[in-house]
Jmol script that loads the backbone (N, CA, C; Angstrom):
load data "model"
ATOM      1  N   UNK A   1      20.572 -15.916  38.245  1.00  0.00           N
ATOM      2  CA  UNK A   1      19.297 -15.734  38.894  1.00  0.00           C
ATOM      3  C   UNK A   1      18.762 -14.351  38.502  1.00  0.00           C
ATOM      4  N   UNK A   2      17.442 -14.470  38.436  1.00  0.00           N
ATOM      5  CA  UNK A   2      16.987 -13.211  37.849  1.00  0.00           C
ATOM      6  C   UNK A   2      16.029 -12.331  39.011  1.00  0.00           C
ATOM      7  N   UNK A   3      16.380 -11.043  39.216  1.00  0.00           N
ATOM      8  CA  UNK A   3      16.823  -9.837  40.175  1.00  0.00           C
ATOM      9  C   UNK A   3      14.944  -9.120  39.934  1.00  0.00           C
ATOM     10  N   UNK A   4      14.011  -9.599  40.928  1.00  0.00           N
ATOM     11  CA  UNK A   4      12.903  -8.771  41.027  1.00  0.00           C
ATOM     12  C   UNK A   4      12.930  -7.486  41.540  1.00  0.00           C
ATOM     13  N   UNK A   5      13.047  -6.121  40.773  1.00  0.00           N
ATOM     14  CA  UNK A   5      12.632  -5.313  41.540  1.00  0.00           C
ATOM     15  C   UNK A   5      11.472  -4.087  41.447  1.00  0.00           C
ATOM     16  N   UNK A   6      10.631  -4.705  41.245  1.00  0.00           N
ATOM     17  CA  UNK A   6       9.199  -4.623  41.314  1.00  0.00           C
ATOM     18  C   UNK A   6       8.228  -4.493  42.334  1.00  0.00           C
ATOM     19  N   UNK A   7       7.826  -2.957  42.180  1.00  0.00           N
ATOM     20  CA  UNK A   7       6.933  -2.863  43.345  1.00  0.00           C
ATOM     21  C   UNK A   7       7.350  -3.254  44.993  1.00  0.00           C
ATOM     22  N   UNK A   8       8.907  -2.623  45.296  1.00  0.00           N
ATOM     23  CA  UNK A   8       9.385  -2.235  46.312  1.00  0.00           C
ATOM     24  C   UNK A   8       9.262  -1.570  47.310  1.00  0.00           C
ATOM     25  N   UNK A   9       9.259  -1.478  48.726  1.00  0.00           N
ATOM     26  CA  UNK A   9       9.094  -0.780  49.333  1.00  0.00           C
ATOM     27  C   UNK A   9      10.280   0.044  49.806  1.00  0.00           C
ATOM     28  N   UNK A  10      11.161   0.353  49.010  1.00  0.00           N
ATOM     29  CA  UNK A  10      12.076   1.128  48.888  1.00  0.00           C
ATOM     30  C   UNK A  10      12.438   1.503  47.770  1.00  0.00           C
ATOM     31  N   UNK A  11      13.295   3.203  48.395  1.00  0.00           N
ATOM     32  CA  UNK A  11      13.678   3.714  46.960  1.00  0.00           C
ATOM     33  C   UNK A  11      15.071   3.624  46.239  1.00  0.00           C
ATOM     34  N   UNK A  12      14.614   2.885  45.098  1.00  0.00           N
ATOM     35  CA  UNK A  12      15.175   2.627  44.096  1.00  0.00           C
ATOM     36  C   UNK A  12      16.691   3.487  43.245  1.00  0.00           C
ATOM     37  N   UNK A  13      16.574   5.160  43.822  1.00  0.00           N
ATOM     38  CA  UNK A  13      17.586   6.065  43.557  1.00  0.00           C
ATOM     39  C   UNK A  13      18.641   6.100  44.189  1.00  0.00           C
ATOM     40  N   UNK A  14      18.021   5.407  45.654  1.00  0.00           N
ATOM     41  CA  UNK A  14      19.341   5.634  46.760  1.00  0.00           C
ATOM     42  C   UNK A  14      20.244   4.201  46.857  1.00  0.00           C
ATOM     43  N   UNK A  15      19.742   3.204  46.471  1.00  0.00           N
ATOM     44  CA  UNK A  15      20.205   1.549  46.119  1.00  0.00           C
ATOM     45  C   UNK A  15      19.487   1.647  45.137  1.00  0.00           C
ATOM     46  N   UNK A  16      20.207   1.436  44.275  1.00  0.00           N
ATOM     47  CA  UNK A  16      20.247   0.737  42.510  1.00  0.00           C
ATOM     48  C   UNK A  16      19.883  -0.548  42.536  1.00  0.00           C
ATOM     49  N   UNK A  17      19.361  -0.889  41.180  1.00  0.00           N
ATOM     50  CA  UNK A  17      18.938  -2.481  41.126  1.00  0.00           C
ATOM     51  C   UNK A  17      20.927  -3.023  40.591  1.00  0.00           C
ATOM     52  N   UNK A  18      21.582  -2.794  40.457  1.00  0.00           N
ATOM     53  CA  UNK A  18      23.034  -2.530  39.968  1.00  0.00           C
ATOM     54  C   UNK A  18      23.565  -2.829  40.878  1.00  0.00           C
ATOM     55  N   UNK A  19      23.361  -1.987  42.250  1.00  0.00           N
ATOM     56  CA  UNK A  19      24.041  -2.006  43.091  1.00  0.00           C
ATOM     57  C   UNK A  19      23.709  -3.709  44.045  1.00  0.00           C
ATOM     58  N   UNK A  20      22.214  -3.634  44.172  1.00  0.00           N
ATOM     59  CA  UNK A  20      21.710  -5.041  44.564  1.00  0.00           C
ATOM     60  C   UNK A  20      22.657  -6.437  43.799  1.00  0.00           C
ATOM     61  N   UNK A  21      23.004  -6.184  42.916  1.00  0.00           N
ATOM     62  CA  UNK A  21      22.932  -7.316  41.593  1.00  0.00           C
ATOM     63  C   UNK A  21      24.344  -7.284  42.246  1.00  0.00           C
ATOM     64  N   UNK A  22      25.412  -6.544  42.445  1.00  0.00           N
ATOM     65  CA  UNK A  22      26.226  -6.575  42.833  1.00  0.00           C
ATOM     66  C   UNK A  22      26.649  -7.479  44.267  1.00  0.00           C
ATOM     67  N   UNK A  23      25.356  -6.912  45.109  1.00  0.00           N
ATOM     68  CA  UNK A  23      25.917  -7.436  46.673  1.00  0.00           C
ATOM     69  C   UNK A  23      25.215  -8.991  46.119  1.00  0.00           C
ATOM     70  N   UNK A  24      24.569  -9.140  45.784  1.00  0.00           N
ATOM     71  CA  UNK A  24      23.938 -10.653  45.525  1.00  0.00           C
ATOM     72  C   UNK A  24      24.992 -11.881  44.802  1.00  0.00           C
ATOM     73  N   UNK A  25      25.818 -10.953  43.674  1.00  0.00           N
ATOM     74  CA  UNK A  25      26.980 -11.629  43.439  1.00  0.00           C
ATOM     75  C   UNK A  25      28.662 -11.727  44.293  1.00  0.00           C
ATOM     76  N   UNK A  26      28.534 -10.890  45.372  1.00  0.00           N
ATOM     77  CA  UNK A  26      29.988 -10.565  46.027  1.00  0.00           C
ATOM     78  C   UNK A  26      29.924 -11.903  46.687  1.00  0.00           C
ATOM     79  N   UNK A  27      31.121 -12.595  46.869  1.00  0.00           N
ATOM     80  CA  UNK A  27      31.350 -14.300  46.222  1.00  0.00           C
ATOM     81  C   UNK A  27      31.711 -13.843  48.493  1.00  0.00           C
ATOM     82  N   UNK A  28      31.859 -13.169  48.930  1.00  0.00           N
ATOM     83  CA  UNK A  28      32.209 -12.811  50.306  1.00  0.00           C
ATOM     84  C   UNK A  28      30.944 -12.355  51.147  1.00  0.00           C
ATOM     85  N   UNK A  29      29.642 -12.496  50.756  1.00  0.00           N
ATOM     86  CA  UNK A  29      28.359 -12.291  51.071  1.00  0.00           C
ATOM     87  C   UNK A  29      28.305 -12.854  52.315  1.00  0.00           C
ATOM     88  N   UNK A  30      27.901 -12.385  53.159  1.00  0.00           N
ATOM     89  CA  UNK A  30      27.471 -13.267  54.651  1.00  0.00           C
ATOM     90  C   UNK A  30      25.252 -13.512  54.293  1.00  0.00           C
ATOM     91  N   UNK A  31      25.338 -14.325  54.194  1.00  0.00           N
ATOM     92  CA  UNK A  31      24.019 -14.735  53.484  1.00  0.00           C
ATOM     93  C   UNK A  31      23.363 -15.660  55.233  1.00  0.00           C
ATOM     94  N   UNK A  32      22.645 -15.453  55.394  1.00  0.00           N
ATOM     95  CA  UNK A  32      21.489 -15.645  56.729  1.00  0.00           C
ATOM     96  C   UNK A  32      20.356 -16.072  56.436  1.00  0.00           C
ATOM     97  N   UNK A  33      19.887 -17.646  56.892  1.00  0.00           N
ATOM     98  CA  UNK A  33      18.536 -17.857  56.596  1.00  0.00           C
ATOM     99  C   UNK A  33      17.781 -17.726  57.928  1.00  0.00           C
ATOM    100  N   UNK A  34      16.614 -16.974  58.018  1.00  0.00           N
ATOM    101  CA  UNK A  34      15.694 -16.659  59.040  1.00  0.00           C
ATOM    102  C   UNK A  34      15.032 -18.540  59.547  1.00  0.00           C
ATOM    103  N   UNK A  35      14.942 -18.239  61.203  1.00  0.00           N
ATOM    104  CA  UNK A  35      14.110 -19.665  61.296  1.00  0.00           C
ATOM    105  C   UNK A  35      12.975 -19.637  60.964  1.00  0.00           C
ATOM    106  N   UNK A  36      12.285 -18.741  60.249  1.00  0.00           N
ATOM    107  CA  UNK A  36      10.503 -18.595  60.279  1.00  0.00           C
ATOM    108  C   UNK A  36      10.352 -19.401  58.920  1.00  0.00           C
ATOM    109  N   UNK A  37       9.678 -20.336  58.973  1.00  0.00           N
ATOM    110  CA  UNK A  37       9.252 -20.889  57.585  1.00  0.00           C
ATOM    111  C   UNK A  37       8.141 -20.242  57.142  1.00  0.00           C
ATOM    112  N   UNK A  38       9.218 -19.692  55.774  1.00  0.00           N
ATOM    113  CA  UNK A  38       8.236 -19.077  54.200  1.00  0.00           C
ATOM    114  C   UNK A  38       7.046 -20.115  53.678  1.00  0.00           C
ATOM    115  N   UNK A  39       6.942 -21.251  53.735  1.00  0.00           N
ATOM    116  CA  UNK A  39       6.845 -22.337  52.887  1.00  0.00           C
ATOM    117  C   UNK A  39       7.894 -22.850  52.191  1.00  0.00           C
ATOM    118  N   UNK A  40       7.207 -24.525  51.341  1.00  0.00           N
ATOM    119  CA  UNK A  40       8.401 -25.129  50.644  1.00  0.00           C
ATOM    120  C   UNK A  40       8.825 -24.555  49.174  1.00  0.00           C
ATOM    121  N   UNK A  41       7.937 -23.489  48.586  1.00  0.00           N
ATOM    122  CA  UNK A  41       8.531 -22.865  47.677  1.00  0.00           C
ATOM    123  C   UNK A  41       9.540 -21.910  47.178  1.00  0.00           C
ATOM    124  N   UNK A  42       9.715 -21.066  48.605  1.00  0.00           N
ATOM    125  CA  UNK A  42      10.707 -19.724  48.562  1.00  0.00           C
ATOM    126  C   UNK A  42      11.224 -20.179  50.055  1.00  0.00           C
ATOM    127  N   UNK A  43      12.237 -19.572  49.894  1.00  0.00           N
ATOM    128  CA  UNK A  43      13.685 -19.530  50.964  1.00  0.00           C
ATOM    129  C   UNK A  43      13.477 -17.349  51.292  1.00  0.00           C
ATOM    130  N   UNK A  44      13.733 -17.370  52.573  1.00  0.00           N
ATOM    131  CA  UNK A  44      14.169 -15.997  52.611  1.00  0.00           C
ATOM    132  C   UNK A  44      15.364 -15.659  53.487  1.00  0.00           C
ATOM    133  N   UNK A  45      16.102 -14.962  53.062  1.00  0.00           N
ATOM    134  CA  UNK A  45      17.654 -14.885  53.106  1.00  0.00           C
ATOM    135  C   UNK A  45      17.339 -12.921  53.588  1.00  0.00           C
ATOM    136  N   UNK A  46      18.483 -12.851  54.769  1.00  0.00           N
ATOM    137  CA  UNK A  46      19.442 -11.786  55.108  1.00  0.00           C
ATOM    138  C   UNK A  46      20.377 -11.516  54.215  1.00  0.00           C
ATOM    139  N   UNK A  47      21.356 -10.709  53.910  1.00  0.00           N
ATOM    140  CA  UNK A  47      22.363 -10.476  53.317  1.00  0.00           C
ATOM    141  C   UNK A  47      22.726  -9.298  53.311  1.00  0.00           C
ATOM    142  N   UNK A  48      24.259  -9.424  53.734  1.00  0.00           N
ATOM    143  CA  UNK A  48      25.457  -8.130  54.246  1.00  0.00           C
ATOM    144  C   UNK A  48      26.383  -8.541  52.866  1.00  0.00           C
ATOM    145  N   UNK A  49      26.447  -7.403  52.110  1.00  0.00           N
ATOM    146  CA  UNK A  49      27.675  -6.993  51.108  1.00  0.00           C
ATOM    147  C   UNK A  49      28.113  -5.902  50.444  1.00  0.00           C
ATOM    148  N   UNK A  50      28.761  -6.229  49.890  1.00  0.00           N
ATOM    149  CA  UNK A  50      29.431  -4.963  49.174  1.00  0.00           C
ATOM    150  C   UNK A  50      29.262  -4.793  47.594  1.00  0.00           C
ATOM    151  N   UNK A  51      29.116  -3.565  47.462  1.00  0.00           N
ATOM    152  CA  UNK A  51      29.268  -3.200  45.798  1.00  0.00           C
ATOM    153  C   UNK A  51      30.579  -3.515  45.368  1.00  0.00           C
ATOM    154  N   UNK A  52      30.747  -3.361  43.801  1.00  0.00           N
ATOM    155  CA  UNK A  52      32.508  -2.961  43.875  1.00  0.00           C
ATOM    156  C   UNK A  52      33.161  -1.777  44.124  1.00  0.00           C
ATOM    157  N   UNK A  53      32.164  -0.976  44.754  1.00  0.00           N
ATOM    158  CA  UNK A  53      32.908   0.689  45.360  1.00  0.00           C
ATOM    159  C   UNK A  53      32.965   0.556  47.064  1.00  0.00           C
ATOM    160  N   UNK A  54      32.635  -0.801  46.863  1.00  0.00           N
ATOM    161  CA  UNK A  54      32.946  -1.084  48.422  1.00  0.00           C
ATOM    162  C   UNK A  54      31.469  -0.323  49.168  1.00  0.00           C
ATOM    163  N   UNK A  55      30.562  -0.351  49.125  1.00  0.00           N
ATOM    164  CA  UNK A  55      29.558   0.285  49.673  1.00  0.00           C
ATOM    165  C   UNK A  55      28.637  -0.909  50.085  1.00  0.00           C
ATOM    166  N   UNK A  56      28.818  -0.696  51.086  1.00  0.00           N
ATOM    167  CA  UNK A  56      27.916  -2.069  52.239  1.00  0.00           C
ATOM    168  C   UNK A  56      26.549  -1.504  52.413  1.00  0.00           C
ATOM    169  N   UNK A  57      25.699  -2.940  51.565  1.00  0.00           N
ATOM    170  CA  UNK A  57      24.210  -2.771  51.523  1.00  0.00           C
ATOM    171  C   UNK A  57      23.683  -4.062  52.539  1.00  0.00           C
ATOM    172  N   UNK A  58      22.397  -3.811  53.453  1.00  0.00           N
ATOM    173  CA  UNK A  58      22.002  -5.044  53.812  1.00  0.00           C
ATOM    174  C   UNK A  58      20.721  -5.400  53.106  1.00  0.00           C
ATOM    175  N   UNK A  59      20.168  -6.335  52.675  1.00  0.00           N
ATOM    176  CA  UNK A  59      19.188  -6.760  51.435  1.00  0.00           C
ATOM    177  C   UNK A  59      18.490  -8.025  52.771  1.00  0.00           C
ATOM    178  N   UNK A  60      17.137  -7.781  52.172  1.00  0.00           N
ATOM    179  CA  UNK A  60      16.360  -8.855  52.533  1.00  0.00           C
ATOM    180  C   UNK A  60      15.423  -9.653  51.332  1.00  0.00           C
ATOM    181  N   UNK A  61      15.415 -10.852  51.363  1.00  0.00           N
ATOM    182  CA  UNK A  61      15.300 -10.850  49.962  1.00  0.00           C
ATOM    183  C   UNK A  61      14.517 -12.543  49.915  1.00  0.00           C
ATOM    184  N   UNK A  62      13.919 -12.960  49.055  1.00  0.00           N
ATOM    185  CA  UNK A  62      13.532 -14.270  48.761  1.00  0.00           C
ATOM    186  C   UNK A  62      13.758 -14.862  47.644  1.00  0.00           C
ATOM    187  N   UNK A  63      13.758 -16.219  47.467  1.00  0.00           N
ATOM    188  CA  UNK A  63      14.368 -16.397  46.170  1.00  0.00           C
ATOM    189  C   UNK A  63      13.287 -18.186  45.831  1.00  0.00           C
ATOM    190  N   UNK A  64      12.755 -18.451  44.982  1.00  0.00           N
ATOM    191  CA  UNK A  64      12.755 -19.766  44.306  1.00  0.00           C
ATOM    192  C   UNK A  64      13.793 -20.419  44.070  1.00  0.00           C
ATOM    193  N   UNK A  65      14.868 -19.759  43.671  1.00  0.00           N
ATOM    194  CA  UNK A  65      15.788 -20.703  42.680  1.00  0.00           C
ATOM    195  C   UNK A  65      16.148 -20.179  41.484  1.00  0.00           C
ATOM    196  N   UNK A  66      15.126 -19.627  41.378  1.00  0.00           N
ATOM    197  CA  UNK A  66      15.185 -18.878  39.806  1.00  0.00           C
ATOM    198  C   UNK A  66      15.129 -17.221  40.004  1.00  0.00           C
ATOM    199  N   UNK A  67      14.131 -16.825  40.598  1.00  0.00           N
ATOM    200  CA  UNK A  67      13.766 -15.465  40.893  1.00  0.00           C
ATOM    201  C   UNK A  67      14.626 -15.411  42.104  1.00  0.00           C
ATOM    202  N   UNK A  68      14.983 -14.057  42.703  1.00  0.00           N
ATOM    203  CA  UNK A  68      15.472 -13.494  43.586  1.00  0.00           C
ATOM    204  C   UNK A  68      14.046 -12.198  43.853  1.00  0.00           C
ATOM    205  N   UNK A  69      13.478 -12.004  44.979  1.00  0.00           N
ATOM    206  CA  UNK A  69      12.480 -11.049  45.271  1.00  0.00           C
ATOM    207  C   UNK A  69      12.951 -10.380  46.224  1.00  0.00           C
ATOM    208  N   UNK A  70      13.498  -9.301  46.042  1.00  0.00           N
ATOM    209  CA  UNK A  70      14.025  -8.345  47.028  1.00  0.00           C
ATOM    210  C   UNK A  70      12.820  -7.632  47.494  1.00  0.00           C
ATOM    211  N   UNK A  71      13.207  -7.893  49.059  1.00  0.00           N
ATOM    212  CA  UNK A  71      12.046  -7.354  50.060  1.00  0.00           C
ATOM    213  C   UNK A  71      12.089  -5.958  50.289  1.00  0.00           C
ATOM    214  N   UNK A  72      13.957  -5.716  50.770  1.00  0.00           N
ATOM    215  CA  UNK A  72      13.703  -4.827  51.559  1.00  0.00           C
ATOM    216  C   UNK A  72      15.829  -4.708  51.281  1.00  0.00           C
ATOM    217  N   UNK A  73      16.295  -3.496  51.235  1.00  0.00           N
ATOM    218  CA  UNK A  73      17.557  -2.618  51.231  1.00  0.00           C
ATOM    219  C   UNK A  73      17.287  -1.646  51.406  1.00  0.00           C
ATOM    220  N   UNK A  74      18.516  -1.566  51.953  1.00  0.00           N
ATOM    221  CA  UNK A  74      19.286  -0.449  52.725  1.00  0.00           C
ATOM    222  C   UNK A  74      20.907  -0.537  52.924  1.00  0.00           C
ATOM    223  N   UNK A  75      21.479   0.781  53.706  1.00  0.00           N
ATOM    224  CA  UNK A  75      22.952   0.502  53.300  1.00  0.00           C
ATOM    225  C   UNK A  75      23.728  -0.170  54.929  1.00  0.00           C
ATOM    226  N   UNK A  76      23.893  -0.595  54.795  1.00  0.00           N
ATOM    227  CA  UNK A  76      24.596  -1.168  55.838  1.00  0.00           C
ATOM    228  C   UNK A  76      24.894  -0.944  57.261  1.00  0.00           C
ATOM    229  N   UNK A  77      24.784  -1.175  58.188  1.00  0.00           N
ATOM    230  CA  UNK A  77      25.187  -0.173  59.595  1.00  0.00           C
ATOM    231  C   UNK A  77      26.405  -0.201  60.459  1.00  0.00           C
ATOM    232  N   UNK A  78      27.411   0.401  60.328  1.00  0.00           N
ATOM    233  CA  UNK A  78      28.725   0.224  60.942  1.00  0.00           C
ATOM    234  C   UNK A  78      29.357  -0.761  61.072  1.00  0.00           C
ATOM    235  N   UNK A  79      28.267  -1.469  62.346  1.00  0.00           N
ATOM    236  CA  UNK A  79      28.497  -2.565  62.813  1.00  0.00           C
ATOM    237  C   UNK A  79      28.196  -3.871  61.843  1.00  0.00           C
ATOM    238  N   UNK A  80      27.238  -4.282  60.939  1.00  0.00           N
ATOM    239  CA  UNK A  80      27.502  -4.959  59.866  1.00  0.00           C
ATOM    240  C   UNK A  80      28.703  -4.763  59.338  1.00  0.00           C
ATOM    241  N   UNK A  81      28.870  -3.853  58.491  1.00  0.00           N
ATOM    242  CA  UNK A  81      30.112  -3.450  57.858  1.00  0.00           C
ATOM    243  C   UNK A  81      31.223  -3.862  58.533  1.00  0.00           C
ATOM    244  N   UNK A  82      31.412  -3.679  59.502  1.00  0.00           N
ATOM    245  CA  UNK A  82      32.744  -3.943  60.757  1.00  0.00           C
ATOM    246  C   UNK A  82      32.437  -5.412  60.683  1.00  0.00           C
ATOM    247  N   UNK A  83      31.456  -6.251  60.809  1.00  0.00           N
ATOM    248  CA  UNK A  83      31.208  -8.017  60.878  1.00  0.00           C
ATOM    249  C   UNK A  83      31.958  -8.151  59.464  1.00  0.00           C
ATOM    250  N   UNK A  84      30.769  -7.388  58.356  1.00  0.00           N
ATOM    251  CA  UNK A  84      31.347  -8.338  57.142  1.00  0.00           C
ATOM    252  C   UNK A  84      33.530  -8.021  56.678  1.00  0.00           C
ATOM    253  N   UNK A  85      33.724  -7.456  57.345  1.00  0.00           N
ATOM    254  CA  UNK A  85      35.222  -7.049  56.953  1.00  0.00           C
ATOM    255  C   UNK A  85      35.641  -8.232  57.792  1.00  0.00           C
ATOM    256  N   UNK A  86      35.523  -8.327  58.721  1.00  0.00           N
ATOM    257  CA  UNK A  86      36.042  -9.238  60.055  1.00  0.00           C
ATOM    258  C   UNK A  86      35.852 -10.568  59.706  1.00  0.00           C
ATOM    259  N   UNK A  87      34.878 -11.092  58.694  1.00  0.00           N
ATOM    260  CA  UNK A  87      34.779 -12.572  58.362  1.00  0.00           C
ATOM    261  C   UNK A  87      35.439 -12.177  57.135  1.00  0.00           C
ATOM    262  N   UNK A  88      35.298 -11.276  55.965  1.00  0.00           N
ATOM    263  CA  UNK A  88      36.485 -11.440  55.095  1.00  0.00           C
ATOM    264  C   UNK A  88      37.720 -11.323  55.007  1.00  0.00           C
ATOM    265  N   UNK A  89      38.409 -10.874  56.196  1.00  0.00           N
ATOM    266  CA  UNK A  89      39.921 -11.114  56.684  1.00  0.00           C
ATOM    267  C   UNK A  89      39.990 -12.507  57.244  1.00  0.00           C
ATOM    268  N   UNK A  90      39.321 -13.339  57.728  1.00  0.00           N
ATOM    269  CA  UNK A  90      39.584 -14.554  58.160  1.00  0.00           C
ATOM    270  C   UNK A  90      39.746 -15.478  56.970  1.00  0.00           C
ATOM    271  N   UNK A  91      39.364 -15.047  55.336  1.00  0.00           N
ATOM    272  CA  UNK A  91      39.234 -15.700  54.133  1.00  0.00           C
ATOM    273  C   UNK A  91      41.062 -15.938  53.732  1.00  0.00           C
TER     274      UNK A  91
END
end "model"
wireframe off; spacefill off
backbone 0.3
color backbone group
């Protein structure tokens, strides 16, 4: 899937498009679909993960299928971090 990050409302120095590409592939992602319908073209997804330096990002993000449109990152908050460890020890 190919990684929009274009004209963001975040900065780009402090989360990497690298680092995104990363939590989007961590196969241990806790991935969340909102009840608000986008329409039938895009899906928009939550998501708690990790880099491979272990650095917990939360991403808001939409996707076609093809594109991925990242809304909105940031790094994680304790308590995420503490969830996503707690469902990947139950793996």
């Amino acid at each position: 899937m190919e990684i929009d990050v274009l004209n963001v409302a975040f900065d780009l120095t402090k989360i990497t498009p690298q680092e995104i590409e990363e939590c989007l592939e961590d196969p241990y992602a806790l991935r969340v679909i909102p009840e608000v319908d986008h329409g039938p073209k895009q899906t928009r997804y939550y998501l708690i993960g990790k880099t491979i330096l272990e650095r917990g990002i939360f991403l808001s993000f939409s996707t076609n299928g093809k594109i991925a449109r990242i809304i909105s990152a940031r790094e994680a908050s304790k308590l995420e971090t503490s969830y996503y460890d707690r469902v990947v020890a139950q793996y």
